[in-house]
PDB file of N, CA, C and O in Angstrom, chain B, residues numbered from 101:
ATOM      1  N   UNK B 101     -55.049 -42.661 121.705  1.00  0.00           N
ATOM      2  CA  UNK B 101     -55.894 -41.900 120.815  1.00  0.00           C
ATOM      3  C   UNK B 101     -57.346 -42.305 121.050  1.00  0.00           C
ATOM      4  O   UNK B 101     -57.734 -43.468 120.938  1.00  0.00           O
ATOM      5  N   UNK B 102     -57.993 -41.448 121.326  1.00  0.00           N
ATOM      6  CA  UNK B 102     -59.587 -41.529 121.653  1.00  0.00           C
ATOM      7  C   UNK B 102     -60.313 -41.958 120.305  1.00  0.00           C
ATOM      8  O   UNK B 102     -60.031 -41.516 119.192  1.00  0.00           O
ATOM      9  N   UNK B 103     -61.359 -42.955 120.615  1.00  0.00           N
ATOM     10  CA  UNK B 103     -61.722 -43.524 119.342  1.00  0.00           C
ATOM     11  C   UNK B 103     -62.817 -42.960 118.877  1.00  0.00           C
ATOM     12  O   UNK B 103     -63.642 -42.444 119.631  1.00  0.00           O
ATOM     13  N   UNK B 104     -62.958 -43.000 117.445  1.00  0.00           N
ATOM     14  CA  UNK B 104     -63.722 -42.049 116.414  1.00  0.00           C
ATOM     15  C   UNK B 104     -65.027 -42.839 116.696  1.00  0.00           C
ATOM     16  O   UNK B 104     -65.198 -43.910 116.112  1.00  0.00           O
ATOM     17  N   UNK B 105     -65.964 -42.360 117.570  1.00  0.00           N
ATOM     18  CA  UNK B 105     -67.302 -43.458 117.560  1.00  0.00           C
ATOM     19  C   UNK B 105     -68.664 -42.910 117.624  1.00  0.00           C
ATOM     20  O   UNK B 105     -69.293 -43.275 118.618  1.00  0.00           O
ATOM     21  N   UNK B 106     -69.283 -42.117 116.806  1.00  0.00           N
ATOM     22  CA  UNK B 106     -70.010 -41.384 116.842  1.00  0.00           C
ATOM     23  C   UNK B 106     -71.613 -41.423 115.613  1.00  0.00           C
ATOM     24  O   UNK B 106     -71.797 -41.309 114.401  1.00  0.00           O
ATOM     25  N   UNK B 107     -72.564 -41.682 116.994  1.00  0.00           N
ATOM     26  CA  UNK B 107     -74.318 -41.895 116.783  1.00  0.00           C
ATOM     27  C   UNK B 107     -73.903 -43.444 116.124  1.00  0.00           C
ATOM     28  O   UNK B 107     -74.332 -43.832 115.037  1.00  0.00           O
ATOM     29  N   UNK B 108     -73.136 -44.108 116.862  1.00  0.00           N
ATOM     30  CA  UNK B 108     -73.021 -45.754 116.260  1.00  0.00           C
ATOM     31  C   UNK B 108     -72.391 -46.184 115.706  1.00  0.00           C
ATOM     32  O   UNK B 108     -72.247 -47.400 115.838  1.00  0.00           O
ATOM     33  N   UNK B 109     -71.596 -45.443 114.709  1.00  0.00           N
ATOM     34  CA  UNK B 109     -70.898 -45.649 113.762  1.00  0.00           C
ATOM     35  C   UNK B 109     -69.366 -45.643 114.447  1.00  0.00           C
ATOM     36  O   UNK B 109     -69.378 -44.848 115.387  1.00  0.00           O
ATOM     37  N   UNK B 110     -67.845 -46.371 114.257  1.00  0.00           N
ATOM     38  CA  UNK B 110     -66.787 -46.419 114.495  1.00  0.00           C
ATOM     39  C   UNK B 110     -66.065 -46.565 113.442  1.00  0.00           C
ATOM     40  O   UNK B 110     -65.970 -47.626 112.824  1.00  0.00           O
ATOM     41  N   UNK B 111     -65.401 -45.329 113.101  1.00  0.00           N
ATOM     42  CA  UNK B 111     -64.592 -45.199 111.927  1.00  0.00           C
ATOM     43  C   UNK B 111     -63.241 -45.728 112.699  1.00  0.00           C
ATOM     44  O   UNK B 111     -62.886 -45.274 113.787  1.00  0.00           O
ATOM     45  N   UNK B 112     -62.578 -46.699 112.017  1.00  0.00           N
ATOM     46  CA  UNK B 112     -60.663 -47.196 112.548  1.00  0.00           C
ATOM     47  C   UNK B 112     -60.252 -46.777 111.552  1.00  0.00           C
ATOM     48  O   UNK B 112     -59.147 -47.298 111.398  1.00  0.00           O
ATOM     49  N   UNK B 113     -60.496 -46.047 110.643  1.00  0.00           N
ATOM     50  CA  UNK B 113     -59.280 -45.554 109.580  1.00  0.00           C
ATOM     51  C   UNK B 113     -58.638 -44.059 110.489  1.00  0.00           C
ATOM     52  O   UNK B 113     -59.233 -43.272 111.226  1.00  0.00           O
ATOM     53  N   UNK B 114     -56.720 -44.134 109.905  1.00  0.00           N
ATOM     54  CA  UNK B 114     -56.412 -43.377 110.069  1.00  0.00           C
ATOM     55  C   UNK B 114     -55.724 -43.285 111.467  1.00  0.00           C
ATOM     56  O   UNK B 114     -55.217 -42.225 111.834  1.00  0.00           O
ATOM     57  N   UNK B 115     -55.714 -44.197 112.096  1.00  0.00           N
ATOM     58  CA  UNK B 115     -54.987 -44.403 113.434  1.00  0.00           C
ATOM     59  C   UNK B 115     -53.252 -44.094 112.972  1.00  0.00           C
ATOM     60  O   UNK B 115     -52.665 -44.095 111.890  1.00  0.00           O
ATOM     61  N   UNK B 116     -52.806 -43.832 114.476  1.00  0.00           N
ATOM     62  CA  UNK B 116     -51.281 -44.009 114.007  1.00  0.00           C
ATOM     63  C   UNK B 116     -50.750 -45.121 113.759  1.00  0.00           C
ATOM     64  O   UNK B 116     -51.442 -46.088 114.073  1.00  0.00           O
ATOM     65  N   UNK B 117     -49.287 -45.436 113.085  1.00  0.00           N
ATOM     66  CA  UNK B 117     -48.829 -46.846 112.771  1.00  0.00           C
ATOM     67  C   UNK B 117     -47.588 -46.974 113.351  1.00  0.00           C
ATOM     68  O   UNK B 117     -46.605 -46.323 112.998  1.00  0.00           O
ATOM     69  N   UNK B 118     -47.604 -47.819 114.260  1.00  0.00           N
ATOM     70  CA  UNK B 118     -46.399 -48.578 114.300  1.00  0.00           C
ATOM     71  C   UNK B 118     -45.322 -48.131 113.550  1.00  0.00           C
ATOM     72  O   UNK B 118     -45.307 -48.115 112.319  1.00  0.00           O
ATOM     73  N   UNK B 119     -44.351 -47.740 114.328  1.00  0.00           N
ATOM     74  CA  UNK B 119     -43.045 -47.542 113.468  1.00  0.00           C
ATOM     75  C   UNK B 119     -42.129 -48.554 113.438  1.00  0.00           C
ATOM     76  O   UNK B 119     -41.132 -48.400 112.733  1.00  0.00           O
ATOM     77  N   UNK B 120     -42.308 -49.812 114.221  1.00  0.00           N
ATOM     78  CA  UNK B 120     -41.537 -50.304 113.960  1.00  0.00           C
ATOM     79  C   UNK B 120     -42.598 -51.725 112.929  1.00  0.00           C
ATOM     80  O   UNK B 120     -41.967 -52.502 112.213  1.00  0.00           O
ATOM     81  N   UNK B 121     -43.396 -51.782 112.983  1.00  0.00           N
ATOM     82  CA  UNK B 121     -44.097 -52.919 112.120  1.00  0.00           C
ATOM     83  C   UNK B 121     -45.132 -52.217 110.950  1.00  0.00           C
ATOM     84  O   UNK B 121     -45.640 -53.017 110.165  1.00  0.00           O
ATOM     85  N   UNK B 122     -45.451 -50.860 110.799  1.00  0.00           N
ATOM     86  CA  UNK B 122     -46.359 -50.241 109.869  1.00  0.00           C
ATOM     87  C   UNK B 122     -47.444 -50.709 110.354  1.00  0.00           C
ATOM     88  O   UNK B 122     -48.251 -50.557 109.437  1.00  0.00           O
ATOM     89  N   UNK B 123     -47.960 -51.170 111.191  1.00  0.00           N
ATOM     90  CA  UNK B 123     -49.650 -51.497 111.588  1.00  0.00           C
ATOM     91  C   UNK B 123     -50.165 -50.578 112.178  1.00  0.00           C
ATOM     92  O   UNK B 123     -49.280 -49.997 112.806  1.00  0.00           O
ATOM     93  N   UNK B 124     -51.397 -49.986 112.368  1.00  0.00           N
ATOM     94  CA  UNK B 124     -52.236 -49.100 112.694  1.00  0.00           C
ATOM     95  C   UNK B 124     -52.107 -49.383 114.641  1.00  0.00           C
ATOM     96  O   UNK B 124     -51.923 -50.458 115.212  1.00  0.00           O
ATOM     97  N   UNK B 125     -52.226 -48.451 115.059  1.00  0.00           N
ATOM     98  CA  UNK B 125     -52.073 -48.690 116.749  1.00  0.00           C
ATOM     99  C   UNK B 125     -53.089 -47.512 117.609  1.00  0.00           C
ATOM    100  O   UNK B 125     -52.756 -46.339 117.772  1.00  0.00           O
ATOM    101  N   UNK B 126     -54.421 -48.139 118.117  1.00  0.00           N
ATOM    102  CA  UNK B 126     -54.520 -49.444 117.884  1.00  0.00           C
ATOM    103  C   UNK B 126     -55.327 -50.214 116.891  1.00  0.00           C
ATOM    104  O   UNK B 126     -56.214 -49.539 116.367  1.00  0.00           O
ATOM    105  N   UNK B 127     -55.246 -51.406 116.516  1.00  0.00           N
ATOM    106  CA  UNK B 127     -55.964 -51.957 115.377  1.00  0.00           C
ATOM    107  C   UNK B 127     -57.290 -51.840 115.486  1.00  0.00           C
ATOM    108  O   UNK B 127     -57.825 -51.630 116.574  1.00  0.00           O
ATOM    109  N   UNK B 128     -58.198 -52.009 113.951  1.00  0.00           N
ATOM    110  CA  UNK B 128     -59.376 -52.181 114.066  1.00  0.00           C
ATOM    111  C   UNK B 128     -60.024 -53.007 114.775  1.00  0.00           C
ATOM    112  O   UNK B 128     -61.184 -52.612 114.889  1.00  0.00           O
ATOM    113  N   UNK B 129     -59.767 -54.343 115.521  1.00  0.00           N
ATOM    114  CA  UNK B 129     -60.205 -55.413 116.367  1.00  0.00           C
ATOM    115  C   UNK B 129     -60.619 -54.736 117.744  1.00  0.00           C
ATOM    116  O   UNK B 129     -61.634 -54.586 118.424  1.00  0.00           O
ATOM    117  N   UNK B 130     -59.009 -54.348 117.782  1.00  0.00           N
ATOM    118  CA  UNK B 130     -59.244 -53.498 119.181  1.00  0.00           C
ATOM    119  C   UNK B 130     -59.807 -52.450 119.515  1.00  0.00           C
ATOM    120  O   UNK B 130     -60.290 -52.286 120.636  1.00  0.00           O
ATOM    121  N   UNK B 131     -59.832 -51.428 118.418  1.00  0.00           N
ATOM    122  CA  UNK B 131     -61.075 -50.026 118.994  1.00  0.00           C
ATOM    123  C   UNK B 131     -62.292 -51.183 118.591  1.00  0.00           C
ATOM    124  O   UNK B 131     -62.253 -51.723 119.697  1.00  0.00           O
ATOM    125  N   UNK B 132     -63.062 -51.764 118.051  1.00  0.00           N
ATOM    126  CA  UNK B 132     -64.057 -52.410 117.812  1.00  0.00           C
ATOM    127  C   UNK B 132     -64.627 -52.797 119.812  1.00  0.00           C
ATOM    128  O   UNK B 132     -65.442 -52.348 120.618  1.00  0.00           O
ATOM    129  N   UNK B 133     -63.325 -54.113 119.751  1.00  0.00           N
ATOM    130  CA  UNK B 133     -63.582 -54.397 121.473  1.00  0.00           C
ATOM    131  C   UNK B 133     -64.179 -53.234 122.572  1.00  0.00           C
ATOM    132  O   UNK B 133     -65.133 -53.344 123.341  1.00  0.00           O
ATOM    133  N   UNK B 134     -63.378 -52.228 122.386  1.00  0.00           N
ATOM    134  CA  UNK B 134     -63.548 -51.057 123.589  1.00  0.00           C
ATOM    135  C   UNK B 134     -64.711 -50.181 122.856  1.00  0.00           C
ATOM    136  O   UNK B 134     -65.268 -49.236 123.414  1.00  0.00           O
ATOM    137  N   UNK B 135     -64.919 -50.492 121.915  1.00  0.00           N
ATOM    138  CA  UNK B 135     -66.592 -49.902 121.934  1.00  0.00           C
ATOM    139  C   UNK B 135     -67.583 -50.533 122.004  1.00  0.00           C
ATOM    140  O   UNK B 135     -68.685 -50.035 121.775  1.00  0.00           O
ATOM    141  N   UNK B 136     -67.396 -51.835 122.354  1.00  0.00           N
ATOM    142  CA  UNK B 136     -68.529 -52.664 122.510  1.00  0.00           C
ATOM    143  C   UNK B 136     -68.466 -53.016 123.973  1.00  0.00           C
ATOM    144  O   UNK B 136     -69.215 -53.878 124.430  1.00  0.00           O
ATOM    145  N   UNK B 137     -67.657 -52.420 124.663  1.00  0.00           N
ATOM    146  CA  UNK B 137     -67.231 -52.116 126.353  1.00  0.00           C
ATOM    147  C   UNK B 137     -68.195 -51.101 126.531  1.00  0.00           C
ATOM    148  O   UNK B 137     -69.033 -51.152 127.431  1.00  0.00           O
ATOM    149  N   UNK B 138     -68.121 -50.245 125.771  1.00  0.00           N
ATOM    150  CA  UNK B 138     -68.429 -48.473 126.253  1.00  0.00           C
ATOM    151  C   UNK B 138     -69.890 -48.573 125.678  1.00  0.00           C
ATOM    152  O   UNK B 138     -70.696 -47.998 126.410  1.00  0.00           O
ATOM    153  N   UNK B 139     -70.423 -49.132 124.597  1.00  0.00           N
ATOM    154  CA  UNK B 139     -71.755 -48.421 123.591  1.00  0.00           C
ATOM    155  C   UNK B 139     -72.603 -49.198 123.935  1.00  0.00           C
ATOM    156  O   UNK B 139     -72.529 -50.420 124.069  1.00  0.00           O
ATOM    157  N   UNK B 140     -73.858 -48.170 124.164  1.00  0.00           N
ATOM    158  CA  UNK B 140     -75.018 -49.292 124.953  1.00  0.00           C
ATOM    159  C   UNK B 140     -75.922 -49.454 123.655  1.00  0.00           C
ATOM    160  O   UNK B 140     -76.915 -50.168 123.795  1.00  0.00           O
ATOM    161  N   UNK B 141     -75.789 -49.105 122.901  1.00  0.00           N
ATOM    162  CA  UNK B 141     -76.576 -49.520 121.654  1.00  0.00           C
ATOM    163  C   UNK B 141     -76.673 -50.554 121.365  1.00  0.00           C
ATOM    164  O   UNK B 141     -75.721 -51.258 121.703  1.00  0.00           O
ATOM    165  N   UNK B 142     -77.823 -51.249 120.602  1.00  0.00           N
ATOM    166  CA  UNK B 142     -77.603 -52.200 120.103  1.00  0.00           C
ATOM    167  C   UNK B 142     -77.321 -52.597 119.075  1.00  0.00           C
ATOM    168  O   UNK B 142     -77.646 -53.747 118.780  1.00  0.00           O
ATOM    169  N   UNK B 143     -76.571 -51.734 118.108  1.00  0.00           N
ATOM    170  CA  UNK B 143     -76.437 -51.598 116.648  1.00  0.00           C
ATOM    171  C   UNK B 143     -74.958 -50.888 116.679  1.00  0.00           C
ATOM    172  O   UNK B 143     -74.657 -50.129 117.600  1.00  0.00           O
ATOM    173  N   UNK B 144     -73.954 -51.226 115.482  1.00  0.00           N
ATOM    174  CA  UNK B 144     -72.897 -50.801 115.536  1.00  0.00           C
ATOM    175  C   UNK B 144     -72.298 -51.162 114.314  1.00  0.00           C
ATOM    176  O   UNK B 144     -72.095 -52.287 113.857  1.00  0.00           O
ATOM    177  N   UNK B 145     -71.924 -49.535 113.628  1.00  0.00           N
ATOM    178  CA  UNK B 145     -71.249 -49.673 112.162  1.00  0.00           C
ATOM    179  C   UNK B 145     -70.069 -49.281 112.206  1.00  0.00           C
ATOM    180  O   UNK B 145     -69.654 -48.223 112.680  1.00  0.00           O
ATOM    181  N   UNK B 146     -69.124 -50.645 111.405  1.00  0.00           N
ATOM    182  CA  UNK B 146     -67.658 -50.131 112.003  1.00  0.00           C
ATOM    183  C   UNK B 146     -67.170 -49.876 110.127  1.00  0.00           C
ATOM    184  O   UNK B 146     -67.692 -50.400 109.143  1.00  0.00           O
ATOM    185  N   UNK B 147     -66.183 -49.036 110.180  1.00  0.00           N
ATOM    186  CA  UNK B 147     -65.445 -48.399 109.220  1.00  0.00           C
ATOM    187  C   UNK B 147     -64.135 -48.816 109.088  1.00  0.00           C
ATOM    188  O   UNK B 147     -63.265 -48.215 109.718  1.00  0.00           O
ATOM    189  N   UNK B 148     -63.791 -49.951 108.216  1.00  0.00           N
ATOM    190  CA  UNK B 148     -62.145 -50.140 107.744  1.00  0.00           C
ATOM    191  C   UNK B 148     -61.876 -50.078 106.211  1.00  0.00           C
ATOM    192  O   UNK B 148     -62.534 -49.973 105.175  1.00  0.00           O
ATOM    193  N   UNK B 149     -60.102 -50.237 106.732  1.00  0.00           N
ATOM    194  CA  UNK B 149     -59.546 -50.057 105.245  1.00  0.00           C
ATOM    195  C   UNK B 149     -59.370 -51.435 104.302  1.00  0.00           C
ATOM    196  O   UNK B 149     -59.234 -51.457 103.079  1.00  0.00           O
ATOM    197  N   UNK B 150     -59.410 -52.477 105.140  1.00  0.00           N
ATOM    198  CA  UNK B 150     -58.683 -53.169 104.050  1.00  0.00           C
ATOM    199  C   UNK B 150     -59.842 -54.581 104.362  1.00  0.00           C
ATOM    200  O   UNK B 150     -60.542 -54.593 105.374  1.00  0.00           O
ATOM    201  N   UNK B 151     -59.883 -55.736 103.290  1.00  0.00           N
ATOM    202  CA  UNK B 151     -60.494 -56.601 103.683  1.00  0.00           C
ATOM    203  C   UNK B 151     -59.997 -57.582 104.621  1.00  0.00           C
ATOM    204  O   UNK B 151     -60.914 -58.371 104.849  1.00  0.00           O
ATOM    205  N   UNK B 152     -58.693 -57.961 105.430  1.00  0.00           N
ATOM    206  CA  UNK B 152     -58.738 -58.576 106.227  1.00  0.00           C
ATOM    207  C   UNK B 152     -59.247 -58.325 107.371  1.00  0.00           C
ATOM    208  O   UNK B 152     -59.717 -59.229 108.061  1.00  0.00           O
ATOM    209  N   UNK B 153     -59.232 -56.923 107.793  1.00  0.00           N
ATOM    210  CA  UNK B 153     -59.566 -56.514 108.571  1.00  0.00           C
ATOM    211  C   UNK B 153     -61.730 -56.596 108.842  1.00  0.00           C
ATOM    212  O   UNK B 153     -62.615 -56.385 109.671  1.00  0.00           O
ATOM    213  N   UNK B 154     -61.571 -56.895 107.929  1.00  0.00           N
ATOM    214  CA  UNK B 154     -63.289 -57.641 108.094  1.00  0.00           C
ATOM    215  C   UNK B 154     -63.742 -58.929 108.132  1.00  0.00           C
ATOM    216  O   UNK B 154     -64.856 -59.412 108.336  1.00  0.00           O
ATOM    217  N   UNK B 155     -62.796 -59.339 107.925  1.00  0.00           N
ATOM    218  CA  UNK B 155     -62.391 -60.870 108.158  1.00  0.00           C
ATOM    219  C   UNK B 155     -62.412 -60.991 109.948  1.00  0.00           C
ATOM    220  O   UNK B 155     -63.167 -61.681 110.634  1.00  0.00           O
ATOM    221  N   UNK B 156     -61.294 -60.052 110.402  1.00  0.00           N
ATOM    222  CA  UNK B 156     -61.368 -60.290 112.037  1.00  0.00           C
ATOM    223  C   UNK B 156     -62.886 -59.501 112.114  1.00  0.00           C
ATOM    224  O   UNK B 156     -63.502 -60.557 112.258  1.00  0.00           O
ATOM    225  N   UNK B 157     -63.476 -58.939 112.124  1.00  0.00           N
ATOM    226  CA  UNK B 157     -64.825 -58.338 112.515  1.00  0.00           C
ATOM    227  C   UNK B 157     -65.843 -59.429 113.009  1.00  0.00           C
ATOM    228  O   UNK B 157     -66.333 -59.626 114.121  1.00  0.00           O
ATOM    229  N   UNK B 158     -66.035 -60.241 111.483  1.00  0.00           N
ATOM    230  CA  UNK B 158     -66.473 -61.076 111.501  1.00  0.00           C
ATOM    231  C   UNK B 158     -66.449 -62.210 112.740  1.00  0.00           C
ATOM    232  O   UNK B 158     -67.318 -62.756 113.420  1.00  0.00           O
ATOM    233  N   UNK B 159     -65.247 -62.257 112.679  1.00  0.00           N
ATOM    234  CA  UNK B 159     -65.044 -63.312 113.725  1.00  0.00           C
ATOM    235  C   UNK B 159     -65.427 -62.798 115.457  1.00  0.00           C
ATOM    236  O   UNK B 159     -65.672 -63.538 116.409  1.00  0.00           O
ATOM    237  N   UNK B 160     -65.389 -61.768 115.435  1.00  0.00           N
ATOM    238  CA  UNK B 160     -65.774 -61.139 116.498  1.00  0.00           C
ATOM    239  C   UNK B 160     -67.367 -61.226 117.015  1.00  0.00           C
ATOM    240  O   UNK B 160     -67.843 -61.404 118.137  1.00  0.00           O
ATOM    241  N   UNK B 161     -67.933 -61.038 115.798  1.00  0.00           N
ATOM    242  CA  UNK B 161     -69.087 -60.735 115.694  1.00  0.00           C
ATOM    243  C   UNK B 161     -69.926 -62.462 115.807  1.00  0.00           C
ATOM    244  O   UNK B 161     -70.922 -62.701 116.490  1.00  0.00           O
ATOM    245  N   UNK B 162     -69.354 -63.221 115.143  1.00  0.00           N
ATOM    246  CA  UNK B 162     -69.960 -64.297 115.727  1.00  0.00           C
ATOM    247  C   UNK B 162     -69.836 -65.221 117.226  1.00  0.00           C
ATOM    248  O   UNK B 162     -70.584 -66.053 117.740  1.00  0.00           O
ATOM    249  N   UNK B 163     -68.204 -64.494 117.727  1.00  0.00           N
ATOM    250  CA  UNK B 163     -68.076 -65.197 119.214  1.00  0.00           C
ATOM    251  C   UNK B 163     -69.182 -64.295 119.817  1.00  0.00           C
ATOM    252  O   UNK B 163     -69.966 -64.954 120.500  1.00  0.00           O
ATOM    253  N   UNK B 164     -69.458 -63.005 119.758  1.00  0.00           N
ATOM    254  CA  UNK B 164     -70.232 -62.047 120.739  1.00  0.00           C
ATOM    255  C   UNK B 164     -71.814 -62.728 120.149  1.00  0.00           C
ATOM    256  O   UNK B 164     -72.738 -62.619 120.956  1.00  0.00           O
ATOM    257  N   UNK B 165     -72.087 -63.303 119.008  1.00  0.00           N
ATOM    258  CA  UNK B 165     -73.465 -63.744 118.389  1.00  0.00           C
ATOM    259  C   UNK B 165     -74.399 -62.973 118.110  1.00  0.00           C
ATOM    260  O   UNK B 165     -75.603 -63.081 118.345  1.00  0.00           O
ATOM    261  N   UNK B 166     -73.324 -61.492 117.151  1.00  0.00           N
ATOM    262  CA  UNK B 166     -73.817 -60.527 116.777  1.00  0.00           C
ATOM    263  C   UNK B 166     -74.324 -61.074 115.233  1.00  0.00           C
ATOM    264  O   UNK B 166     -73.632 -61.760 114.481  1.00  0.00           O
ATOM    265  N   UNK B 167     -75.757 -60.576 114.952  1.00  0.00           N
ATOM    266  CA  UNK B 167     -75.478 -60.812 112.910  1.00  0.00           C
ATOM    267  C   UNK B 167     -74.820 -59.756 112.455  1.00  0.00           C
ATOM    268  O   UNK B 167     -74.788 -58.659 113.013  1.00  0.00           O
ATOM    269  N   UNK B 168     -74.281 -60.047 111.442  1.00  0.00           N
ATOM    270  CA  UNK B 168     -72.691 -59.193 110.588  1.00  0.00           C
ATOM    271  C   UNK B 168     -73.276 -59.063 109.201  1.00  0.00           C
ATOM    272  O   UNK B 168     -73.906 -59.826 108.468  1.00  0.00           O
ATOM    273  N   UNK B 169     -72.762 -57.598 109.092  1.00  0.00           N
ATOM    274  CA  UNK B 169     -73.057 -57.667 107.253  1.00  0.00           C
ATOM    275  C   UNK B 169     -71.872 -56.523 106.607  1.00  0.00           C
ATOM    276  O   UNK B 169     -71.380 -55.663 107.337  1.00  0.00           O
ATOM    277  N   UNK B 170     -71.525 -56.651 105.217  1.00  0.00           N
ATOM    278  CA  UNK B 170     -70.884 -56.082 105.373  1.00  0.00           C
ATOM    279  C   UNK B 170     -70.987 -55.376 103.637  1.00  0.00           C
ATOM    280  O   UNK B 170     -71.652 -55.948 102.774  1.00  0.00           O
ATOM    281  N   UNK B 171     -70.374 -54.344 103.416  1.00  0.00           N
ATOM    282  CA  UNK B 171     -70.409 -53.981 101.915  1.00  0.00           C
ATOM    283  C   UNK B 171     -69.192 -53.190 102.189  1.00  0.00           C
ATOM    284  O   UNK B 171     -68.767 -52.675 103.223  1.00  0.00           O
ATOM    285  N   UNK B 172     -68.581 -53.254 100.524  1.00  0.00           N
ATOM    286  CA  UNK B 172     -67.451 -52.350 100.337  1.00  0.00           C
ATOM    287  C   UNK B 172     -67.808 -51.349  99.529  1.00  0.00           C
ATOM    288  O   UNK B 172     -68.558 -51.544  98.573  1.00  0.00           O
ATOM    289  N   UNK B 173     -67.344 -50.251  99.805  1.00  0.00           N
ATOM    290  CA  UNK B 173     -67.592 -48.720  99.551  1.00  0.00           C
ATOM    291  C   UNK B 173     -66.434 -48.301  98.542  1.00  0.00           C
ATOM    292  O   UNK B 173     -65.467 -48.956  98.153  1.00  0.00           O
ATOM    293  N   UNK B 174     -66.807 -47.094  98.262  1.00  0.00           N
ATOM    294  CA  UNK B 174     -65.825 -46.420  97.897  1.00  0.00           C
ATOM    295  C   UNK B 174     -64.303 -46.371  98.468  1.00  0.00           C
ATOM    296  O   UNK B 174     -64.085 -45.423  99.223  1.00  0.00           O
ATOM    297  N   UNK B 175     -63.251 -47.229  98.225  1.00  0.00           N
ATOM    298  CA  UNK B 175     -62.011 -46.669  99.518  1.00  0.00           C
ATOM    299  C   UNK B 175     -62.043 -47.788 100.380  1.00  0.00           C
ATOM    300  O   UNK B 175     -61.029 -48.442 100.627  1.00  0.00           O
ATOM    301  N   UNK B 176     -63.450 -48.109 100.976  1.00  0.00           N
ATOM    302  CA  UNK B 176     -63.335 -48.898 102.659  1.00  0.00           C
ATOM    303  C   UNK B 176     -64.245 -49.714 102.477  1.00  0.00           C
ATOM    304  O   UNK B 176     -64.982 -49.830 101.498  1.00  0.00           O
ATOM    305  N   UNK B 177     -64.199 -50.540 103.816  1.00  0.00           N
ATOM    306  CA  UNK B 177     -65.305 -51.218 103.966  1.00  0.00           C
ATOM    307  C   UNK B 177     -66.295 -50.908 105.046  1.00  0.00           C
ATOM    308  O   UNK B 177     -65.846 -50.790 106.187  1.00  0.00           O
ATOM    309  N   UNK B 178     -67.763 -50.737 104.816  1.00  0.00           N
ATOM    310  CA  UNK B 178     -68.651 -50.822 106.163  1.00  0.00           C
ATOM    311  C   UNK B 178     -69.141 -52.248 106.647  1.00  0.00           C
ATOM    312  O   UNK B 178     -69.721 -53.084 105.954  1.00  0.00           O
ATOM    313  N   UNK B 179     -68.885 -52.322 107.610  1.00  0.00           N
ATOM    314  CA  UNK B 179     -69.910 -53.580 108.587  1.00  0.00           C
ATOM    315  C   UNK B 179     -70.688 -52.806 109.743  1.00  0.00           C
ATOM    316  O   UNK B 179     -70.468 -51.996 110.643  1.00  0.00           O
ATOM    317  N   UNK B 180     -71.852 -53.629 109.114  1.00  0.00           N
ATOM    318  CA  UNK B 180     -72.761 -53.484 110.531  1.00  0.00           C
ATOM    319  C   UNK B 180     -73.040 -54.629 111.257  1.00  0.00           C
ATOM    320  O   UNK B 180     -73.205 -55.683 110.643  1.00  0.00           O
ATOM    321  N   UNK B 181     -73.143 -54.586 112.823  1.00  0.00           N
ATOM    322  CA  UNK B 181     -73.425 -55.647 113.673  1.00  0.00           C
ATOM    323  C   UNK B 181     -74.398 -55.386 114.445  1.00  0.00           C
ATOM    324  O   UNK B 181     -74.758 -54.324 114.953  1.00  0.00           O
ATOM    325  N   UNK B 182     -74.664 -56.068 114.483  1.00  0.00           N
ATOM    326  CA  UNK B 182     -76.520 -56.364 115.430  1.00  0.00           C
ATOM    327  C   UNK B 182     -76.490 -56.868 116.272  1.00  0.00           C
ATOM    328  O   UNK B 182     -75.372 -57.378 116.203  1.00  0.00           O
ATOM    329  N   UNK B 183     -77.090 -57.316 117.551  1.00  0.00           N
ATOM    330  CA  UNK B 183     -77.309 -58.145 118.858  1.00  0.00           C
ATOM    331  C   UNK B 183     -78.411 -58.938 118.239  1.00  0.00           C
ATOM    332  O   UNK B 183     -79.383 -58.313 117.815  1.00  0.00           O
ATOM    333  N   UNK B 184     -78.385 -60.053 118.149  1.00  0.00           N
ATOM    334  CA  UNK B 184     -79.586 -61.414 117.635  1.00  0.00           C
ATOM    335  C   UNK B 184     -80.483 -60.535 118.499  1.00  0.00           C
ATOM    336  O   UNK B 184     -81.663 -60.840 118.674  1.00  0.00           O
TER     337      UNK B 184
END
């Protein structure tokens, strides 16, 4: 499934799930990774459902030594990441 990534922003809600474990496929970690492969920007707002899943963001965001911020919305959560 081609990932939702559009003027910066990467929505991961709504992927298919796993039928045999109910997890989203592929996870928010992973479309995150392959758009930070593909997006030459230097700014990037990612879109999830649940708070662990910003938990791994996070962690992402400090091995790459992006600054991270994050607020919960209506429903989801937004993070944005930056290049120091």
């Amino acid at each position: 499934m081609p990932l939702k990534l559009q003027d910066g922003v990467l929505d991961t809600r709504g992927m298919p799930k796993d039928k045999h474990r109910g997890l989203p496929v592929p996870d928010a970690m992973h479309q995150l990774k392959s758009a930070l492969i593909h997006y030459e920007g230097k700014e990037i707002s990612v879109i999830v459902e649940r708070e662990q899943e910003v938990q791994n963001m996070e962690k992402i965001a400090k091995y790459r030594g992006y600054k991270f911020s994050s607020e919960k919305r209506d429903g989801f959560y937004q993070m944005d990441l930056k290049v120091k």
